[in-house]
N, C-alpha and C positions, 0 to 999 in steps of 0.2 A: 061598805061605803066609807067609814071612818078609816078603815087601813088604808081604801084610796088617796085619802085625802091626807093624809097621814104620807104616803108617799109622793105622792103630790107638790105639796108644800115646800120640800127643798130646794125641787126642780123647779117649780116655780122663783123661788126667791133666789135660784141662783141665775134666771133669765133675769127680771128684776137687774139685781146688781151687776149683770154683763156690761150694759151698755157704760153705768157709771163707770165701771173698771176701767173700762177701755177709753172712756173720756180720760179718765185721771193719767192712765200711760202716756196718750195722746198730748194731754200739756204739760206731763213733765219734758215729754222729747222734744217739742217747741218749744220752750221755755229755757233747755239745751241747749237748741240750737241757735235762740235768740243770742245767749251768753257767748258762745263763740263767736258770730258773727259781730258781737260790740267790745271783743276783746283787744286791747291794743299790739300791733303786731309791727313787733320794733324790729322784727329779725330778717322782712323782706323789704325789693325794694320794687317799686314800679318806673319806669321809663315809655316815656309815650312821643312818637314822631306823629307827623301828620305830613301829607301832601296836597297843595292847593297852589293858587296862582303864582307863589314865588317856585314852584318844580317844575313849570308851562315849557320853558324854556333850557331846561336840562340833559334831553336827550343827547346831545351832542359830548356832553359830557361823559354817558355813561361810554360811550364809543370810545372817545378817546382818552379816558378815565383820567379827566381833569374833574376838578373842583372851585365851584364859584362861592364857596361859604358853607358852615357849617350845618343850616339847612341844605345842602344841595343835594338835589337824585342820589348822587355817587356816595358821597357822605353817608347817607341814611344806607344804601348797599353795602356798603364796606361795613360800614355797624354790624347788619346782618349775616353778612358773609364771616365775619369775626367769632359774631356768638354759634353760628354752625362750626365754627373749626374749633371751637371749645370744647366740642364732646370729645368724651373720655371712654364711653362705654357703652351707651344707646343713641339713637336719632328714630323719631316719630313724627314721618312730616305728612301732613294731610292735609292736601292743595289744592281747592279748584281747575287752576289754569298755571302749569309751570313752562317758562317759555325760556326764562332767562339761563343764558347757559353756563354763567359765573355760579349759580347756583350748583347745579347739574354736577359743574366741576370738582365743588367743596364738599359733596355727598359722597361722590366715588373717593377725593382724597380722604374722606373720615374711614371708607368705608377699608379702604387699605391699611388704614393703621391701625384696624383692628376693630373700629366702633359698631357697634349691630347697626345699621341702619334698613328701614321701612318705609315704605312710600303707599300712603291711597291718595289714587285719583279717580278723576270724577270719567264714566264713562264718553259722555258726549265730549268732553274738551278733549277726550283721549283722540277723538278722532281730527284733531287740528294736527297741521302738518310738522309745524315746531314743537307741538305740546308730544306727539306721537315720536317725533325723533327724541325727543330729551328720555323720554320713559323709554326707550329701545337701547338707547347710549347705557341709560341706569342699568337695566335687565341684562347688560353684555356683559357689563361689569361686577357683576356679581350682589346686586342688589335685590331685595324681594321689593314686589309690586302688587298690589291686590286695587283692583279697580270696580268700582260700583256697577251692583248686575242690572240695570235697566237705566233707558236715555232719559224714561219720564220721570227719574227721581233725582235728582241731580245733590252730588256730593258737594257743598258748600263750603264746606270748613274751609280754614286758610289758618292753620296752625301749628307748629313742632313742638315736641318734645324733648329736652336733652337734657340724658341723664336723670332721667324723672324719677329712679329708682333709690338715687343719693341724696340724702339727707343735706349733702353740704354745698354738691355739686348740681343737681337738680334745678332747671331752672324750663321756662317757655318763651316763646311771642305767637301773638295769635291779636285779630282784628279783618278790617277789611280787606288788609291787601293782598290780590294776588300774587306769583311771584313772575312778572311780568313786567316789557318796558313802558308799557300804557300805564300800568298800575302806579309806576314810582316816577312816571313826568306828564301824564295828561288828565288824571283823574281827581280825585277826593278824595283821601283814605286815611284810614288812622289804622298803625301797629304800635302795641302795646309788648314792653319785653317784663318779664316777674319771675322770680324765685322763689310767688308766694305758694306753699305748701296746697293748700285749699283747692288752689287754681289750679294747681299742676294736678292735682286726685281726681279732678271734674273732667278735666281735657283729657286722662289717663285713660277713666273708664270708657267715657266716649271712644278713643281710639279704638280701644279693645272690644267692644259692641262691634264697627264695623270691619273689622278683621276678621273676627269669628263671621261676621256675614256675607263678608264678599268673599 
């Protein structure tokens, strides 16, 4: 009985200290991760547009690609369409509803000069008649496409990638908007563009989950 106990005892006390241990791991890595998070981060930048009642009356704009001021529909497009022709070596665009075909266009031009470019989309919007031509345009031209496998799950992101892989050149936008002409003159929406490292490893992994999935 005493050699039981005798064996016993360590196993015991090493159940005992389990849980501390794993406490104390647990709020060093919070404690980690708190330090990062209140780190000051002078080396990114953030850019944030918005769309509301001064973009109501902007569609005519994007038609005839004028400009009524530096909030306008076209304005904040042409921003967009800019920071896509930026990539150098990847594009990771993962888009609800892509309709606009200024986009479409700036995807295949990257994807000619070499840049990898990726496309998910969401299965149900795949079956709109614009959203289904624009991914059929992409696919002719030598882009990959991988679209979400059920209509009940629907693929929300509205985000890209570029360059995520460079330290210098790396950068995203990602928020509400689609990339549609509802999106950038009838609605409410905020895009956000960053270079912040953080953001781009969070938006990265996400991609890569549903790649491997779809």
């Amino acid at each position: 009985m005493f050699k039981l106990l005798l064996t016993l005892t360590p196993i015991s006390l090493g159940l005992t200290a389990l849980p501390i241990f794993l406490h104390y791991i647990l709020k060093k890595h919070y404690q980690r991760l708190l330090e990062d998070l209140n780190k000051p981060d002078f080396d990114s930048y953030y850019e944030c547009i918005f769309i509301d009642y001064k973009n109501f009356n902007c569609k005519s704009h994007l038609i005839k690609l004028t400009e009524c001021g530096e909030s306008c529909s076209n304005t904040h497009l042409k921003r967009l369409l800019h920071y896509i022709a930026s990539a150098k070596k990847s594009l990771k665009l993962c888009m609800f509803m892509l309709t606009l075909k200024q986009i479409t266009t700036e995807l295949v031009s990257a994807h000619r000069r070499g840049v990898k470019v990726q496309v998910i989309a969401d299965r149900g919007m795949s079956k709109n008649d614009t959203v289904q031509s624009n991914l059929e345009y992409l696919k002719e031209n030598g882009i990959a496409i991988k679209i979400s496998p059920g209509v009940n799950e629907m693929m929300h992101h509205k985000f890209c990638l570029i360059d995520e892989k460079d330290g210098q050149l790396g950068k995203v936008f990602f928020g509400s908007l689609n990339l549609t002409a509802q999106a950038f003159c009838k609605n409410f929406e905020n895009l956000v563009f960053t270079n912040n490292a953080k953001v781009i490893r969070g938006l990265s992994e996400e991609f890569e989950v549903l790649w491997d999935r779809f």
